[in-house]
Structure formats: C-alpha cells, structure tokens
MIMAR-10184 format. One record per residue: residue number from 1; residue in three letters; z, x, y of N, C-alpha, C in turn. Coordinates in pm, whole numbers, plus 32768, in hexadecimal, padded with zeros to 4 digits. Layout:
% residues N
PT    i   aa  n_pz  n_px  n_py  ca_pz  ca_px  ca_py  c_pz  c_px  c_py
PT  NUM  ALA     Z     X     Y      Z      X      Y     Z     X     Y
...
***
This chain:
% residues 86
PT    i   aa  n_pz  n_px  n_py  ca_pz  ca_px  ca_py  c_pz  c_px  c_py
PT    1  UNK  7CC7  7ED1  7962   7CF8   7EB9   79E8  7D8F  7EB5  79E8
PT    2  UNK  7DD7  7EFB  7A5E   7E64   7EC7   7A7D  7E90  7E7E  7AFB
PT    3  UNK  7EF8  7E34  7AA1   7F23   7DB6   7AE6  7F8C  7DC3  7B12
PT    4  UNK  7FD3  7D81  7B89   8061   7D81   7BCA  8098  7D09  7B7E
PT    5  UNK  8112  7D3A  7B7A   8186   7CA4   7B7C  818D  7C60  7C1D
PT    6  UNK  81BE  7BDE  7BFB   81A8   7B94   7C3B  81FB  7B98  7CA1
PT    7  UNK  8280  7BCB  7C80   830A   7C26   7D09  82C9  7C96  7D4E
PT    8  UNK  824E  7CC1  7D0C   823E   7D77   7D74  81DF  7D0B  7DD4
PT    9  UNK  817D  7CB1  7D9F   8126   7C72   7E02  816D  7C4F  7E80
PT   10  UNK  81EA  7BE7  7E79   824A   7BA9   7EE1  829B  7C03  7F1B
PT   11  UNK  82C6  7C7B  7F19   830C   7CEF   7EFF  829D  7D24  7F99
PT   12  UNK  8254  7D4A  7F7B   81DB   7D67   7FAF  81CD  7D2C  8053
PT   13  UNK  8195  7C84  801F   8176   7C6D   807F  8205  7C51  80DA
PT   14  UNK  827A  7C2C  80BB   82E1   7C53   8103  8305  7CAC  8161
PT   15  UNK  8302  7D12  811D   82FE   7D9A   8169  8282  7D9C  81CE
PT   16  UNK  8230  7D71  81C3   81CE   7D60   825D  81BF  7CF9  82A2
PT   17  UNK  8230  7CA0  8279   8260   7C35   82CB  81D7  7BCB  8302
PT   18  UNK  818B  7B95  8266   816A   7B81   828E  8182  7AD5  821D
PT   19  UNK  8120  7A73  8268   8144   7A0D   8216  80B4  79EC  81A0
PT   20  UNK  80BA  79CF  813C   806B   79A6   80DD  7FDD  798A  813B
PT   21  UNK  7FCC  7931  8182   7F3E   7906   81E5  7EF3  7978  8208
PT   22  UNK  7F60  79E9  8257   7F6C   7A5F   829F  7F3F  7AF7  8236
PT   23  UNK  7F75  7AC1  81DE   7F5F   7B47   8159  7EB9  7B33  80EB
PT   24  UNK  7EDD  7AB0  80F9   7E56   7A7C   80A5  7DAC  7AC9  811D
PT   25  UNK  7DD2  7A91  81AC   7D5D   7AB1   81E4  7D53  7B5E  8214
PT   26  UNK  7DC9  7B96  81F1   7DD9   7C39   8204  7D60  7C4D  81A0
PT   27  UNK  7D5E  7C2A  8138   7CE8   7C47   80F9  7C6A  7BC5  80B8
PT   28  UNK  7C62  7BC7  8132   7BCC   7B51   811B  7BF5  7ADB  8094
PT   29  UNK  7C7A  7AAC  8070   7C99   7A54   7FFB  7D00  79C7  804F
PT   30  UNK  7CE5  795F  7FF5   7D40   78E5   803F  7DB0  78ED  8027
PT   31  UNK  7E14  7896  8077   7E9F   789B   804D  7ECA  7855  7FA5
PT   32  UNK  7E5A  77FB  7F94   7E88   7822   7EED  7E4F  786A  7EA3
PT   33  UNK  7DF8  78B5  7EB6   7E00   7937   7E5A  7E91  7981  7E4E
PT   34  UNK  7E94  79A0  7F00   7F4B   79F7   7ECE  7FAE  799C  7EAB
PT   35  UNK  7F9C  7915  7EDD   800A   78D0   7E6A  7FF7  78CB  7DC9
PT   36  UNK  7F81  78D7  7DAE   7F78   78E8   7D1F  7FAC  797D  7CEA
PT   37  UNK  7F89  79D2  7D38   7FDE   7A62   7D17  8038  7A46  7D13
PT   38  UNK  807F  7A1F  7D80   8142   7A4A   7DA5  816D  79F3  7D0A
PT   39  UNK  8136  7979  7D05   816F   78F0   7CA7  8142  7940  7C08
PT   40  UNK  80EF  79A5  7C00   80C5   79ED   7B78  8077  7967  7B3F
PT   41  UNK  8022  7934  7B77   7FA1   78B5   7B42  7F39  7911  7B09
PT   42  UNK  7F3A  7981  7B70   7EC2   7A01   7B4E  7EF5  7A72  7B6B
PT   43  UNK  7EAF  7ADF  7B25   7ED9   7B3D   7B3F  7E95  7BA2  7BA7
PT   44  UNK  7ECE  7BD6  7BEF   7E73   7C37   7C81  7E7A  7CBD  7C43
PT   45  UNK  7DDD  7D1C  7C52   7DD7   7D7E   7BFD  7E2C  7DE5  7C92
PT   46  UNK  7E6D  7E5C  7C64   7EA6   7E9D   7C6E  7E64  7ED6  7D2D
PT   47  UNK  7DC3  7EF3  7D07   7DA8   7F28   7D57  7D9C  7ED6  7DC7
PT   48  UNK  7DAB  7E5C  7DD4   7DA7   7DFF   7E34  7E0F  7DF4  7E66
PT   49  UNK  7E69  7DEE  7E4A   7F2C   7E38   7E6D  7F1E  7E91  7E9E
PT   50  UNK  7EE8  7F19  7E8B   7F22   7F70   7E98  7E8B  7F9E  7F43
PT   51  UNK  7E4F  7F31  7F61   7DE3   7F46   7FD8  7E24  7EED  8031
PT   52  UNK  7E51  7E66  8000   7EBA   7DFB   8083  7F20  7E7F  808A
PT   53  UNK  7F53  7ECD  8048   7FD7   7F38   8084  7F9B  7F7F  80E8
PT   54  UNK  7F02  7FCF  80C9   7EFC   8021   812E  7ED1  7FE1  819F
PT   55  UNK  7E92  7F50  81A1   7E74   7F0C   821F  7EE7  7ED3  8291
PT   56  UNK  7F57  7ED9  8228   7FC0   7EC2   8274  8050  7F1C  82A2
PT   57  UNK  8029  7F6D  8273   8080   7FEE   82BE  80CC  7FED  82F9
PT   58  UNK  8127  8003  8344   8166   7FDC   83B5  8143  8083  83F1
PT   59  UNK  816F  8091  848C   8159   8110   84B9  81A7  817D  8499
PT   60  UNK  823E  8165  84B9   8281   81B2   8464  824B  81EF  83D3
PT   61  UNK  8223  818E  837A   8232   81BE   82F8  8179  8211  8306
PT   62  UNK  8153  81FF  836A   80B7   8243   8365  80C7  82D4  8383
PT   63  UNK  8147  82E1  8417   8172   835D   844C  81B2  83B2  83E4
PT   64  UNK  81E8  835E  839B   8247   83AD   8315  81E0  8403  82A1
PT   65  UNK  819F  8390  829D   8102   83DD   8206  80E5  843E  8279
PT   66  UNK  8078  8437  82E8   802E   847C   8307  808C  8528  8342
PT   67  UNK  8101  8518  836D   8142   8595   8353  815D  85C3  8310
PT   68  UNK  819A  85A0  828E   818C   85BD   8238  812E  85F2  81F3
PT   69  UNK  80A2  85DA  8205   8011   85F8   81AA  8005  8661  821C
PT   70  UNK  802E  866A  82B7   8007   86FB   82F9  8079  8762  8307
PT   71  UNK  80E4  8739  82D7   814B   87B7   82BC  80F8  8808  821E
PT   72  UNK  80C2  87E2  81D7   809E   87F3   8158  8045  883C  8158
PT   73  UNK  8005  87FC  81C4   7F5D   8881   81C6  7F67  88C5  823F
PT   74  UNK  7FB1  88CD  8291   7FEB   892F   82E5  7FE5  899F  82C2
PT   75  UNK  7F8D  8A07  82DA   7FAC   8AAF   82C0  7F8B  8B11  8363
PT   76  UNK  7FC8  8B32  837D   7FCB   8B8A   841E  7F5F  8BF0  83D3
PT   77  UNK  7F11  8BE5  8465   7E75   8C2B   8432  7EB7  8CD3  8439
PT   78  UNK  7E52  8CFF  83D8   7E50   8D8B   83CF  7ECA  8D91  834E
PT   79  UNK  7EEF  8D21  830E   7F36   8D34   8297  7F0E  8CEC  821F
PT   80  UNK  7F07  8D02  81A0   7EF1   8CA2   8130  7F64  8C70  811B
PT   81  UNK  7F43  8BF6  80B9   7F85   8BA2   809E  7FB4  8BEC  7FFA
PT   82  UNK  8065  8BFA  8029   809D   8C3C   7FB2  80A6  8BE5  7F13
PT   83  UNK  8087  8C51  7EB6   8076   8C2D   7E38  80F9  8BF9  7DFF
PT   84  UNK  80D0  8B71  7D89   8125   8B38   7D67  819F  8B87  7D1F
PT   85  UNK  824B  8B84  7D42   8295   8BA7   7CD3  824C  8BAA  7C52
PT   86  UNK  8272  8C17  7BF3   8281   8C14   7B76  830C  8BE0  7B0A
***
C-alpha cells in the first residue's frame, strides 16, 4: 500500500477549504481520523487522498481537466488522428 505524508493530507484539505470536521465527513470518516492523518498518528493510504481530491474539485480546476481531456480526443470528423512524431 501507499501512503501520504502528513503535509500533502493538510495541503489537501486546505486547498478545498475545508475544515478537519468538514474533510473527515467528505469521506464518510470523523474529525479525528483526519486529525490523526494531518498530526501523522496514522497513516492515510494514498488512494483515499487522492478520491477526497476528486470529491472536492473546485469548478475551475474541473473546466481545466475536462478541456483539456477534450482538446486531446478532439479529431474533426472525416480525419484521423495523426501519427506520433518519430
């Protein structure tokens, strides 16, 4: 299993502005579970980080991925999608 440090956890829930009470029930856990993360008492496996990120998104940063992922697969019909440089 991988584990976060205990700054990407707080790091995290910062950036979605949210408070320990608020972050803990983003994913069905109490506020001391994520105080035991943020404080490094325990360690939070990676993928549980990285699902509170996508639950908390902000819109901007959703508008940003999802154009991004359709500029990418964007091909104007009646053309293929050109082959990689060599």
């Amino acid at each position: 299993m991988m584990y976060v440090d205990k700054l990407e956890v707080k790091a995290a829930r910062a950036k979605a502005g949210h408070t320990p009470t608020e972050a803990g029930a983003t994913l069905g856990k109490s506020y001391r579970t994520w105080h035991k993360w943020e404080g490094g008492e325990c360690r939070m496996e990676r993928i549980a980080l990285e699902y509170y990120r996508l639950l908390t998104v902000n819109a901007a940063d959703a508008l940003a991925l999802l154009s991004g992922l359709k500029a990418a697969r964007t091909v104007p019909p009646g053309r293929k999608r050109p082959a990689p440089a060599q």
